[in-house]
KEDRENTI-637479 format. One record per residue (C-alpha): x, y, z; residue in one letter; residue number from 1. Coordinates in nm, 3 decimals. Example, Ala and Ser with C-alpha at 12.3 -4.5 7.8 and 13.67 -1.06 7.14 Angstrom:
R,1.230,-0.450,0.780,A,1;
R,1.367,-0.106,0.714,S,2;
// end
This chain:
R,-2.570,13.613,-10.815,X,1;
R,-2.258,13.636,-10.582,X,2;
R,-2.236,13.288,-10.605,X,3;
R,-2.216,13.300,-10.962,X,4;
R,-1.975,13.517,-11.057,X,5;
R,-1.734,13.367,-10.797,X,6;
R,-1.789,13.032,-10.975,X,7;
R,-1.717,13.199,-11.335,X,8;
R,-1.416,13.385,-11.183,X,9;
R,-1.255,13.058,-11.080,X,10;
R,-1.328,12.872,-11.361,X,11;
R,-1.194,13.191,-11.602,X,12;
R,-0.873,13.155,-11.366,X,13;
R,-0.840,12.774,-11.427,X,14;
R,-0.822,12.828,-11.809,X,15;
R,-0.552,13.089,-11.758,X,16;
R,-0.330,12.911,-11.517,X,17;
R,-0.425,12.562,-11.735,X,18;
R,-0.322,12.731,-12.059,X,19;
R,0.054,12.847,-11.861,X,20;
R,0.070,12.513,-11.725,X,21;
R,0.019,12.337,-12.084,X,22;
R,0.331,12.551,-12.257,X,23;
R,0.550,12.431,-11.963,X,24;
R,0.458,12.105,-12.005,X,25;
R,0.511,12.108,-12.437,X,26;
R,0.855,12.337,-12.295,X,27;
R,0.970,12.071,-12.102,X,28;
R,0.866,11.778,-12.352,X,29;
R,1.029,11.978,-12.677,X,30;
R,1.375,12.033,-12.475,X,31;
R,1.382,11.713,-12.370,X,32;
R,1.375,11.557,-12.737,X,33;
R,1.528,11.845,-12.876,X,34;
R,1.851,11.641,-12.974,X,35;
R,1.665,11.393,-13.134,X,36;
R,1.480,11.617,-13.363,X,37;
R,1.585,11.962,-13.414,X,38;
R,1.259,12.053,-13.557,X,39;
R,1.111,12.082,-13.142,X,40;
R,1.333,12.404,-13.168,X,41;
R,1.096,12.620,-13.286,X,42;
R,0.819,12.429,-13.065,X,43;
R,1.074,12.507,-12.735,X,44;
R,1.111,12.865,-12.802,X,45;
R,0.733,12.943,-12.897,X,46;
R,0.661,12.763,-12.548,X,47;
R,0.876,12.956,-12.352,X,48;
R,0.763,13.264,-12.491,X,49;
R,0.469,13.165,-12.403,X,50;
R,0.588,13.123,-12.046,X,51;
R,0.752,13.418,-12.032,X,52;
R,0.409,13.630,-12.153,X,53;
R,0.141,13.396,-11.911,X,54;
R,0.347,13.486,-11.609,X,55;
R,0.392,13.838,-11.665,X,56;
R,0.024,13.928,-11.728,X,57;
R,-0.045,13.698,-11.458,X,58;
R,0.171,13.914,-11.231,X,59;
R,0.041,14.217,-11.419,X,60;
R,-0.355,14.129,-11.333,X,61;
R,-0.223,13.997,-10.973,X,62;
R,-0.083,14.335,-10.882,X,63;
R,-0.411,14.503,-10.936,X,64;
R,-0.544,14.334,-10.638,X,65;
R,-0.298,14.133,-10.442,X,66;
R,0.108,14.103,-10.341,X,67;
R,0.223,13.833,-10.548,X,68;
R,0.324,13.534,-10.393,X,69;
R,0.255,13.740,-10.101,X,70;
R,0.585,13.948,-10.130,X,71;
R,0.489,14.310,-9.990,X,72;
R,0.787,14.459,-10.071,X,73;
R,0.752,14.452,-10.432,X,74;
R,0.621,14.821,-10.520,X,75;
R,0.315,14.937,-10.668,X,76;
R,0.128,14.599,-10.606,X,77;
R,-0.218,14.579,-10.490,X,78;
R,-0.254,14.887,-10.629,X,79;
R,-0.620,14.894,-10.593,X,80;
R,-0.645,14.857,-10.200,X,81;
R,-0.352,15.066,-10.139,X,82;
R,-0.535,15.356,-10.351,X,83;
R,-0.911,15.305,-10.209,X,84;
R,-0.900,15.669,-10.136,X,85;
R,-0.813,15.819,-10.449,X,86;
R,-1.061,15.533,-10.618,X,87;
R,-1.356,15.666,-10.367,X,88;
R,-1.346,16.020,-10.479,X,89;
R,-1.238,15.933,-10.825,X,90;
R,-1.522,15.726,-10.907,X,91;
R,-1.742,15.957,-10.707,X,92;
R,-1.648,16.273,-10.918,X,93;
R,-1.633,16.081,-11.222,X,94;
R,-2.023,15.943,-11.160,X,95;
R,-2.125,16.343,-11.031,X,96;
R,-1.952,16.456,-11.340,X,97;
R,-2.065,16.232,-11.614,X,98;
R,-2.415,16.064,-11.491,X,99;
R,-2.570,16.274,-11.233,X,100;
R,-2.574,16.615,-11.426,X,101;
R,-2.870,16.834,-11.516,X,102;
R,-2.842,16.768,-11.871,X,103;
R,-2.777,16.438,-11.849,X,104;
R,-3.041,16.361,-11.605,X,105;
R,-3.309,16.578,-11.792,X,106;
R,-3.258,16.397,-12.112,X,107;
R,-3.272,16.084,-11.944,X,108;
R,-3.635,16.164,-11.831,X,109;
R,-3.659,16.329,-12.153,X,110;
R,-3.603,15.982,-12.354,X,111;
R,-3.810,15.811,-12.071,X,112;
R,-4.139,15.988,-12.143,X,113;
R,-4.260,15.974,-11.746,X,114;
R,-4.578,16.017,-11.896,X,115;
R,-4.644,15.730,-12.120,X,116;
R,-4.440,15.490,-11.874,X,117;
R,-4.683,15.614,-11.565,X,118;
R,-4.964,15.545,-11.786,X,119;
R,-4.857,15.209,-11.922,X,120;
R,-4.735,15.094,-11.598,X,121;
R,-5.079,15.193,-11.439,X,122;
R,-5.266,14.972,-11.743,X,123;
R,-5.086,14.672,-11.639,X,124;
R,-5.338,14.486,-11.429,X,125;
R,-5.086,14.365,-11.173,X,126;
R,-4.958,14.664,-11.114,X,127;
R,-5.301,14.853,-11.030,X,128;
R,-5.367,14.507,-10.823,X,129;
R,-5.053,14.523,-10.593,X,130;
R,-5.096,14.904,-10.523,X,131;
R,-5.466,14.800,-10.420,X,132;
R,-5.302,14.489,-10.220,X,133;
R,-5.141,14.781,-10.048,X,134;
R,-5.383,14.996,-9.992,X,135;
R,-5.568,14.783,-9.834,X,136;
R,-5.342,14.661,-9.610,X,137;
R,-5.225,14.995,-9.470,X,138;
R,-5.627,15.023,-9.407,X,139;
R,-5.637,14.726,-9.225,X,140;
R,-5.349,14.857,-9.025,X,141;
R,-5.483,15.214,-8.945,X,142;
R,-5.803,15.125,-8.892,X,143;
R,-5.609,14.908,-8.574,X,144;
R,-5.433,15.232,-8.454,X,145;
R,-5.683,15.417,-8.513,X,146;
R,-5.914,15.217,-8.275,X,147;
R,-5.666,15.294,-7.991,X,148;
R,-5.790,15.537,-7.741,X,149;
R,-5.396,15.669,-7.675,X,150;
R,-5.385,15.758,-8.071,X,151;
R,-5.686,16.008,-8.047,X,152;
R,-5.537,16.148,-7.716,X,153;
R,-5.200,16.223,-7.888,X,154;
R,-5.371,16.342,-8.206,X,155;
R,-5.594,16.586,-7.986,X,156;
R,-5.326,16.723,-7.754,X,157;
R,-5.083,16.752,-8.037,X,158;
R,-5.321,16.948,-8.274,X,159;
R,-5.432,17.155,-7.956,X,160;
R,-5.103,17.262,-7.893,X,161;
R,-4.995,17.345,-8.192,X,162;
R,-5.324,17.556,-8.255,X,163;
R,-5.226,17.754,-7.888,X,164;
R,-4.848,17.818,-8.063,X,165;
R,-4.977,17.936,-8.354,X,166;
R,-5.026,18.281,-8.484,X,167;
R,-5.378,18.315,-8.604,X,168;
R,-5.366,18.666,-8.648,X,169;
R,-5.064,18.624,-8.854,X,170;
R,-5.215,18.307,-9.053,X,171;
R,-5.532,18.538,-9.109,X,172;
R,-5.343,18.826,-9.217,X,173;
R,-5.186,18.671,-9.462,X,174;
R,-5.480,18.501,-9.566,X,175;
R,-5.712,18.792,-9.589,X,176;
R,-5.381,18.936,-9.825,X,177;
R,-5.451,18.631,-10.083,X,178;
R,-5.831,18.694,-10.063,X,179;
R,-5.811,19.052,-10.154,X,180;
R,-5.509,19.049,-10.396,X,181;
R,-5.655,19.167,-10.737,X,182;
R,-6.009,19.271,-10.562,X,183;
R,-6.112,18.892,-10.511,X,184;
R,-6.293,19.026,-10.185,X,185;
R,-6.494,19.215,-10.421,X,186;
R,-6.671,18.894,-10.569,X,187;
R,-6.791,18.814,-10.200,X,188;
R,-6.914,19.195,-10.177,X,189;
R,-7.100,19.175,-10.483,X,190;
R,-7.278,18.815,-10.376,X,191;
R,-7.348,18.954,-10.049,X,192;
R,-7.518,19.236,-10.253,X,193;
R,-7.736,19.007,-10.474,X,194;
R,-7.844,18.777,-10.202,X,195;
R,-7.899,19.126,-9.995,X,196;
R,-8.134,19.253,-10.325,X,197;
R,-8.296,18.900,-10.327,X,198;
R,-8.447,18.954,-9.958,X,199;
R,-8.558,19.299,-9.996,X,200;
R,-8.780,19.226,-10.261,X,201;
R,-8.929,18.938,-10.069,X,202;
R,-9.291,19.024,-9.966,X,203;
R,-9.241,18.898,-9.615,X,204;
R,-8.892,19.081,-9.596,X,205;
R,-9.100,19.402,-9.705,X,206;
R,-9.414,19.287,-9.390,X,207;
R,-9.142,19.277,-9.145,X,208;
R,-8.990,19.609,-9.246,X,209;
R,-9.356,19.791,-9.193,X,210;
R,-9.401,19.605,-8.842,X,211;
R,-9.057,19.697,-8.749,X,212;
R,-9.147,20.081,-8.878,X,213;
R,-9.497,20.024,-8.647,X,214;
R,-9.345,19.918,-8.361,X,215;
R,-9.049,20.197,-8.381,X,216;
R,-9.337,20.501,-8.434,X,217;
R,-9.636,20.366,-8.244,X,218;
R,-9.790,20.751,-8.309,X,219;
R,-9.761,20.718,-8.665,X,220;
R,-9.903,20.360,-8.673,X,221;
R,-10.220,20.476,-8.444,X,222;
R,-10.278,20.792,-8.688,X,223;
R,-10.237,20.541,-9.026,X,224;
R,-10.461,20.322,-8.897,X,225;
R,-10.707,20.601,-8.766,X,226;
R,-10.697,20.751,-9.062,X,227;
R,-10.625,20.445,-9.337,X,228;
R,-10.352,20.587,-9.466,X,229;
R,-10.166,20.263,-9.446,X,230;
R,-9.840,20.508,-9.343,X,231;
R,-9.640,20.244,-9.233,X,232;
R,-9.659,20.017,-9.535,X,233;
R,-9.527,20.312,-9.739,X,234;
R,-9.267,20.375,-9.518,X,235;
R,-9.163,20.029,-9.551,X,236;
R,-9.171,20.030,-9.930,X,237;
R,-8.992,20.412,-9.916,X,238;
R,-8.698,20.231,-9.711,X,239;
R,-8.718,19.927,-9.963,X,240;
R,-8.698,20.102,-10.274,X,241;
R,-8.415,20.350,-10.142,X,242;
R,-8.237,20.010,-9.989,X,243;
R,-8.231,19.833,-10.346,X,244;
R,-8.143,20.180,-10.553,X,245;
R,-7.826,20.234,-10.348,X,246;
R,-7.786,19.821,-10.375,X,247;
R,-7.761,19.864,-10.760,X,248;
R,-7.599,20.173,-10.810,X,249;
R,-7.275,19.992,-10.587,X,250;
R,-7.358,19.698,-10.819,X,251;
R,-7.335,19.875,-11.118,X,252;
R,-7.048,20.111,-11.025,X,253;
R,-6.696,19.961,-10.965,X,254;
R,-6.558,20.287,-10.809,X,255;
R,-6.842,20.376,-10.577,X,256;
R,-6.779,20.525,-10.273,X,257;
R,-6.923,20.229,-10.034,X,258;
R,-6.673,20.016,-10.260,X,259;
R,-6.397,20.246,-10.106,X,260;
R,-6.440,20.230,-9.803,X,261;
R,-6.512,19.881,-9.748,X,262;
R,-6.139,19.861,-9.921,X,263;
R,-6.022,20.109,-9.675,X,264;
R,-6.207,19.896,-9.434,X,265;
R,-6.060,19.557,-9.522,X,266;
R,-5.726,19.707,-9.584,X,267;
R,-5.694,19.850,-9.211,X,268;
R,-5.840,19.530,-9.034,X,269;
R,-5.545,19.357,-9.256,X,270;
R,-5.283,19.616,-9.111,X,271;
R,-5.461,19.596,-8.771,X,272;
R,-5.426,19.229,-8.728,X,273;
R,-5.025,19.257,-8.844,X,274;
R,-4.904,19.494,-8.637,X,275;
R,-5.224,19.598,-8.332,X,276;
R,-5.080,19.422,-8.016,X,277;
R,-5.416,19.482,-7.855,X,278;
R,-5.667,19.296,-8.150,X,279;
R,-5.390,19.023,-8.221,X,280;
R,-5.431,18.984,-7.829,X,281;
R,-5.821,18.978,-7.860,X,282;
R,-5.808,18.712,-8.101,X,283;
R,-5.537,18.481,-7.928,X,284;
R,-5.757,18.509,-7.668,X,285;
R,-6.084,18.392,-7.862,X,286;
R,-5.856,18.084,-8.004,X,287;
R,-5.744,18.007,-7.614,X,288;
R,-6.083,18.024,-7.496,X,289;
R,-6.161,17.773,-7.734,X,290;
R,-5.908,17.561,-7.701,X,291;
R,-6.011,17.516,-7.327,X,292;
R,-6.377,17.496,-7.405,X,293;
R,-6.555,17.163,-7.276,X,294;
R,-6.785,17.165,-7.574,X,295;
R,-6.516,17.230,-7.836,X,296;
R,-6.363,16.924,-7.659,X,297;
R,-6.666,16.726,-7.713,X,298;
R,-6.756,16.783,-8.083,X,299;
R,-6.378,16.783,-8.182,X,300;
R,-6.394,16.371,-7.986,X,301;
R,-6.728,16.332,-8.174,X,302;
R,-6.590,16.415,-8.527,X,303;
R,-6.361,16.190,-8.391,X,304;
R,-6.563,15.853,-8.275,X,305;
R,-6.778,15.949,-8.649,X,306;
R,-6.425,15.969,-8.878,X,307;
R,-6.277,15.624,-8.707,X,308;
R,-6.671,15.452,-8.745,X,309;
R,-6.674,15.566,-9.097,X,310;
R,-6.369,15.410,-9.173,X,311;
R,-6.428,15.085,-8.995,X,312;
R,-6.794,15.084,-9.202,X,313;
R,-6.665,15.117,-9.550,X,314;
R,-6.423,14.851,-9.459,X,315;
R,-6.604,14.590,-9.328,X,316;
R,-6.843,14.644,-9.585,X,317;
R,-6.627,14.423,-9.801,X,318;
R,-6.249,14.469,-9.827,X,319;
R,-6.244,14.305,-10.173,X,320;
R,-6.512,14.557,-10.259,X,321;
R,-6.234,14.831,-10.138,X,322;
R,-5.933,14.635,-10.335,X,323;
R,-6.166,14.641,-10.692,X,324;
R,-6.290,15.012,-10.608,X,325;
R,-5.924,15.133,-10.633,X,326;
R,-5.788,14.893,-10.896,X,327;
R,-6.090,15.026,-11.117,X,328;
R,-5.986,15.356,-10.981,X,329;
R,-5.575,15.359,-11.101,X,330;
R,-5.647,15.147,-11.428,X,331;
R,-5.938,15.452,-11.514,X,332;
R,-5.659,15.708,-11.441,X,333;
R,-5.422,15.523,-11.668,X,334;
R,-5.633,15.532,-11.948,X,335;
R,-5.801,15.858,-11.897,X,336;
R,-5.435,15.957,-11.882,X,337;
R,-5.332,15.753,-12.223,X,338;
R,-5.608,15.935,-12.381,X,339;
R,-5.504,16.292,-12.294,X,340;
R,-5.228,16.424,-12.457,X,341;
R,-5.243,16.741,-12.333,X,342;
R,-5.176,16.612,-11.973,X,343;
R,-4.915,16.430,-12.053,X,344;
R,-4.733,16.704,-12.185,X,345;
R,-4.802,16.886,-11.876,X,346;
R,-4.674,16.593,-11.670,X,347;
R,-4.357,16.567,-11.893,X,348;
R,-4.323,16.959,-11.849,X,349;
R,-4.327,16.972,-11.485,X,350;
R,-4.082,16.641,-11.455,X,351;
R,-3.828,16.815,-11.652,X,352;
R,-3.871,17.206,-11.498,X,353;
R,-3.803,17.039,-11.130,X,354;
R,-3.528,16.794,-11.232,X,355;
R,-3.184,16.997,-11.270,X,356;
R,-3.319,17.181,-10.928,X,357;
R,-3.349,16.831,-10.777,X,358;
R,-3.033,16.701,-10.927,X,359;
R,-2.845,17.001,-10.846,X,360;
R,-2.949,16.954,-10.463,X,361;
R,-2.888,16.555,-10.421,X,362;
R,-2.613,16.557,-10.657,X,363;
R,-2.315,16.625,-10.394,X,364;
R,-2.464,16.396,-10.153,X,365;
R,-2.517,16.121,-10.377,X,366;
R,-2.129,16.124,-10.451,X,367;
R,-2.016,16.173,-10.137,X,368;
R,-2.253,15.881,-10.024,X,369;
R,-2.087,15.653,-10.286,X,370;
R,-1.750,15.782,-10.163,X,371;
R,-1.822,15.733,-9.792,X,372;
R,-1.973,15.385,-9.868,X,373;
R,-1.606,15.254,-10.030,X,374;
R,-1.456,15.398,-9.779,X,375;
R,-1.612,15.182,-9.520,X,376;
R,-1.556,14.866,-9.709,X,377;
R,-1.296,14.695,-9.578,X,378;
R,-1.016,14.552,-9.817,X,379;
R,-1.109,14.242,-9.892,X,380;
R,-1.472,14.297,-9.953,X,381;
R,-1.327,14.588,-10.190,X,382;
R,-1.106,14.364,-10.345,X,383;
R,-1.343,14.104,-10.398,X,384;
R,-1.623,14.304,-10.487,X,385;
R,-1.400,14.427,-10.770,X,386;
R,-1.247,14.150,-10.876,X,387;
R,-1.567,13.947,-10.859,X,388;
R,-1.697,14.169,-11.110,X,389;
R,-1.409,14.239,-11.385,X,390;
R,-1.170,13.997,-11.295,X,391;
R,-1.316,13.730,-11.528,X,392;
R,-1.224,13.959,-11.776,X,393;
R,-0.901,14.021,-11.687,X,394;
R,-0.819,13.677,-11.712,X,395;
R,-0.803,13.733,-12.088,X,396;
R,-0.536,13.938,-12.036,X,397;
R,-0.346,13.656,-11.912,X,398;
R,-0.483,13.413,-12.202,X,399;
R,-0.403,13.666,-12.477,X,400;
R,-0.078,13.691,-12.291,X,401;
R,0.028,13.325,-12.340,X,402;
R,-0.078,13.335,-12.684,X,403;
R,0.049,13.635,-12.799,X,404;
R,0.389,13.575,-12.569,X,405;
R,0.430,13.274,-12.760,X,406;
R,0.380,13.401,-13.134,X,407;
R,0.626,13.673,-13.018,X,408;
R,0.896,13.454,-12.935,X,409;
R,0.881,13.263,-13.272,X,410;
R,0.929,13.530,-13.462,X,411;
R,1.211,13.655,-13.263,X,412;
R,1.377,13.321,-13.325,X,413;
R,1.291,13.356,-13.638,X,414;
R,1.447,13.677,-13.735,X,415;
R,1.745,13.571,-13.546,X,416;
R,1.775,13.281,-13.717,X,417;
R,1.772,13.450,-14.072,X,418;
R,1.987,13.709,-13.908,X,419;
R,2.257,13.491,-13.866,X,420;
// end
């Protein structure tokens, strides 16, 4: 591409400098017959015009970049080096300004529809093909590191030391906050309940109950069976039935008292684990202890050994079986994607809500990175980075220059001429 434009640039300069060189040479050929035949008058003065104009826009486009001729003490040439500051943040504020802000971005996406390009980029067969390529590649790789016996070391003392810096009773705090918020912890109460209801009205639940009741009151058992009163059967059912009516009336009743005070309950083991030294204590201690267990050790290695042989089975089970799995897998989500319009408006929705707080962030940097890139150019590879890029057009300048320069001049002799 470099290559190129360089090539174009020289041959834009050639017609330039070839079109000054050809009104010299019709300048030089008109005065020198200009005895003979008068008429080369009005030929010499257009060509000199011409002259004139071709080597002032040729100084003109010159100055932009270079000295002329080399002479540095002419002023305000190579403007463009000599000004690579002012050009740096110019161009930087001018690109922050009028590309990179939050309504400009936004309604770039917005015209872009991320959307309908995600799915129609997904539907492209190649596409779904090279992410696979990809994916199974980096599979190929980890299943490699994976295999190494110094990657499960790091992994384990890493995660083990992390888990000893860590505040549990903090983490569970706040996660026993989340569960309760809006009386989730309720839902587990009331399951507990039902399951609770379920076993009491088992038969067998009921048979254990009664031996339980025997074995607790061996009097009453001898005198029930002395007598056949079968006491501790309806004891059992007694402590059944009065089990399952105070079951359903907490069921049924949202502001029972049991309700209460397991809030109360749950609400103080919260407050306890935030601020009691003592139980946050107790329960550093239970995660220390099994930290250092042996056994812990052991079944953490053998989740291990099981995750890494898993891995190595479903791959050697046929890699291009893996690479057609997720092709199948992308393409799918593509046109399950295509097909609901309701998540793509989501999609589009959350694109454009965390844009301007994205561009907003980057934007400075972005700029100053543009800035701070210039800036480390030196001058020539400024100078022909720009020139290589808009100095073929600028060549015009110095066409239009001899052309117009030239016109201009004949009609100055001209007027002169019916002046006189």
């Amino acid at each position: 591409m470099e290559d190129e434009r360089d090539a174009r640039l020289r041959r834009m300069k050639w017609r330039a400098t070839g079109l000054l060189l050809l009104a010299g040479v019709v300048y030089v050929a008109a005065e020198s017959q200009r005895a003979a035949y008068p008429w080369l008058y009005w030929l010499s003065v257009t060509a000199e015009a011409s002259m004139v104009g071709a080597i002032a826009d040729w100084f003109a486009v010159s100055a932009l970049f270079h000295h002329p001729l080399g002479l540095r003490f002419i002023p305000h040439t190579a403007i463009i080096p000599r000004n690579r500051v002012r050009i740096a943040k110019g161009l930087s504020t001018f690109i922050q300004t009028n590309f990179l802000t939050s309504a400009a971005v936004v309604q770039r996406i917005r015209d872009f529809r991320p959307a309908r390009t995600l799915y129609g980029w997904l539907l492209r067969p190649q596409n779904a093909e090279a992410v696979a390529n990809y994916v199974v590649r980096l599979t190929a790789y980890g299943l490699n590191a994976l295999d190494d016996e110094r990657v499960g070391n790091y992994l384990q003392q890493t995660i083990a030391r992390r888990l000893r810096s860590a505040d549990v009773a903090g983490a569970a705090a706040q996660l026993l906050d989340v569960l309760t918020e809006n009386r989730r912890h309720h839902e587990l109460l009331d399951a507990a309940l039902r399951a609770l209801d379920d076993v009491l009205s088992r038969p067998d639940t009921q048979a254990y109950i009664a031996a339980e009741v025997s074995k607790s009151a061996p009097l009453v058992k001898l005198l029930s069976d002395w007598l056949g009163l079968k006491l501790d059967e309806r004891a059992a059912l007694k402590i059944v039935e009065v089990a399952v009516k105070k079951i359903s009336e907490v069921r049924r009743n949202e502001d029972h008292e049991l309700r209460k005070r397991f809030d109360a309950f749950v609400a103080g083991f919260v407050a306890r684990l935030k601020t009691d030294e003592a139980l946050r204590e107790r329960v550093h201690r239970l995660r220390d202890e099994a930290l250092e267990s042996a056994a812990l050790a052991r079944y953490l290695g053998g989740l291990w050994g099981e995750f890494r042989a898993w891995l190595a089975a479903e791959y050697d089970r046929s890699p291009h079986s893996l690479h057609q799995r997720i092709t199948a897998m992308l393409e799918g989500l593509g046109r399950t994607l295509r097909e609901d319009r309701a998540m793509q408006a989501w999609l589009d929705e959350q694109i454009l809500k965390a844009a301007p707080a994205l561009v907003e962030e980057h934007r400075d940097k972005i700029g100053r990175f543009i800035e701070d890139q210039i800036m480390s150019w030196q001058e020539e590879r400024l100078v022909g980075e720009l020139e290589r890029h808009i100095g073929p057009d600028l060549q015009y300048i110095r066409i239009n220059g001899t052309l117009v320069g030239g016109l201009a001049g004949l009609l100055i002799a001209a007027l002169t001429q019916i002046a006189r």
